[in-house]
C-alpha positions as CSV (number, residue, x, y, z in Angstrom):
1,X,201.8,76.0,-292.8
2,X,200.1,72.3,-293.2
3,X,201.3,69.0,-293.8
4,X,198.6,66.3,-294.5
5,X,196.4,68.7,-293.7
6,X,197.1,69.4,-290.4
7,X,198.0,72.9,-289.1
8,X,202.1,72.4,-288.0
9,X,202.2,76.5,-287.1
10,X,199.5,79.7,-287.2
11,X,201.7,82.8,-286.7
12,X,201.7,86.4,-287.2
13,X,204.8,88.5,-286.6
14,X,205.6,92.1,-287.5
15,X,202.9,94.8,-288.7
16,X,200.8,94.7,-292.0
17,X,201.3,98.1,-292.4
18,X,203.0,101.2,-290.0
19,X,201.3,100.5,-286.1
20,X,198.7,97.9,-287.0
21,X,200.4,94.3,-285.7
22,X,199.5,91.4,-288.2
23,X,197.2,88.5,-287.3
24,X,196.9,85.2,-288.7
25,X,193.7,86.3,-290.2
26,X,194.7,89.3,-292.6
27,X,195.6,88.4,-296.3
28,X,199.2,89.8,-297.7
29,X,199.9,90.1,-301.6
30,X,203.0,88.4,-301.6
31,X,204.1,90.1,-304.7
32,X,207.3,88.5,-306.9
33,X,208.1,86.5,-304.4
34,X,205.2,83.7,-305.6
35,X,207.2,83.9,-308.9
36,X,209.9,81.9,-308.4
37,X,207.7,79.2,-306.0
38,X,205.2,78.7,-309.2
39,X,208.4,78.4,-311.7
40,X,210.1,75.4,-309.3
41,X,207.0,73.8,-309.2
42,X,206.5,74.2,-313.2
43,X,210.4,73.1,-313.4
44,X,209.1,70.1,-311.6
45,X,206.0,69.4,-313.6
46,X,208.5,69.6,-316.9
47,X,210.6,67.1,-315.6
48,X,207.9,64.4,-314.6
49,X,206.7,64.7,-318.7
50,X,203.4,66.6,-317.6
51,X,203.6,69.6,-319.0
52,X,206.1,71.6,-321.5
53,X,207.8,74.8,-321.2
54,X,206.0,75.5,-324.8
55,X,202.5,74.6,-323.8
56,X,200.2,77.3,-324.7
57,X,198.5,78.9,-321.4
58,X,195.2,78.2,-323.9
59,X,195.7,73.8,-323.2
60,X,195.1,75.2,-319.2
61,X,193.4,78.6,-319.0
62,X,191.7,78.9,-322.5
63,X,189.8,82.4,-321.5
64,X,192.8,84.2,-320.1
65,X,193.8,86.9,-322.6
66,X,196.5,86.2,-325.3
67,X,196.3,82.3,-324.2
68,X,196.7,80.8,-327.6
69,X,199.9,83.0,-328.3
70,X,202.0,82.5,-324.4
71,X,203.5,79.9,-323.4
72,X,204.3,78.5,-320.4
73,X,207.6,79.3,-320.0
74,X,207.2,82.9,-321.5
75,X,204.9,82.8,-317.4
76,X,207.7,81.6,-315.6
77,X,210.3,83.9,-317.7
78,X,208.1,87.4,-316.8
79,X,208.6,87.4,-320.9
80,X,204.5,86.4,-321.6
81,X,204.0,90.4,-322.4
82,X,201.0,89.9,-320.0
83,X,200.6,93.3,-317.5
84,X,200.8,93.4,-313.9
85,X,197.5,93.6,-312.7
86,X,198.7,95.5,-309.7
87,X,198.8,98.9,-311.6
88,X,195.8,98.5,-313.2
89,X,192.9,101.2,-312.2
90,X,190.3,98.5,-311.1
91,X,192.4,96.6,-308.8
92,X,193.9,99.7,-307.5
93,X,190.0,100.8,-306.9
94,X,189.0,97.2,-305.7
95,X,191.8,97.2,-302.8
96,X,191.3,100.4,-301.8
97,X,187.2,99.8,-301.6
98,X,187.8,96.3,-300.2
99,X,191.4,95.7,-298.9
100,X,190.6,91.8,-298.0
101,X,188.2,91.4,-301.2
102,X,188.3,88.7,-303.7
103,X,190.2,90.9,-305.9
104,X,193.2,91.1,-303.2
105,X,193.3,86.8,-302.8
């Protein structure tokens, strides 16, 4: 964790997976968890006038697919009808070739 830039703690506790002790220099996928950070912090955005829950993900991301037809709040709902990418074959083949790889971040 950093405030102003500055480290305030660098820890590790538990394993990353059964018998290998974590280190402050392994990545972990923190799953749904990131779900609810990204929606407070879109809450937030909402109610300083920047964005709008019906913003199309097309006025941010324009590439990313179906942009011009989710919105927003359809992300923060899970409702976007966008897939996991967890499941999917390549990233499943990506981790498993290279655990800490840019795919993973």
């Amino acid at each position: 964790m950093s405030k102003d830039g500055q480290d305030i703690v660098t820890a590790a506790r538990g394993e990353s997976m059964t018998g290998v002790p974590a280190t402050t220099d392994m990545h972990f996928r923190n799953g749904a968890v990131s779900i609810s950070f990204v929606a407070t912090l879109l809450l937030q955005l909402v109610d300083s006038g920047t964005v709008s829950l019906d913003d199309k993900v097309s006025e941010y991301v324009p590439d990313a697919p179906h942009a011009d037809e989710v919105t927003l709040g359809q992300l923060a709902q899970i409702t976007s009808g966008i897939p996991d990418y967890v499941p999917q074959p390549q990233f499943v083949s990506d981790l498993v070739t290279d655990p800490g790889g840019p795919t993973v971040l």
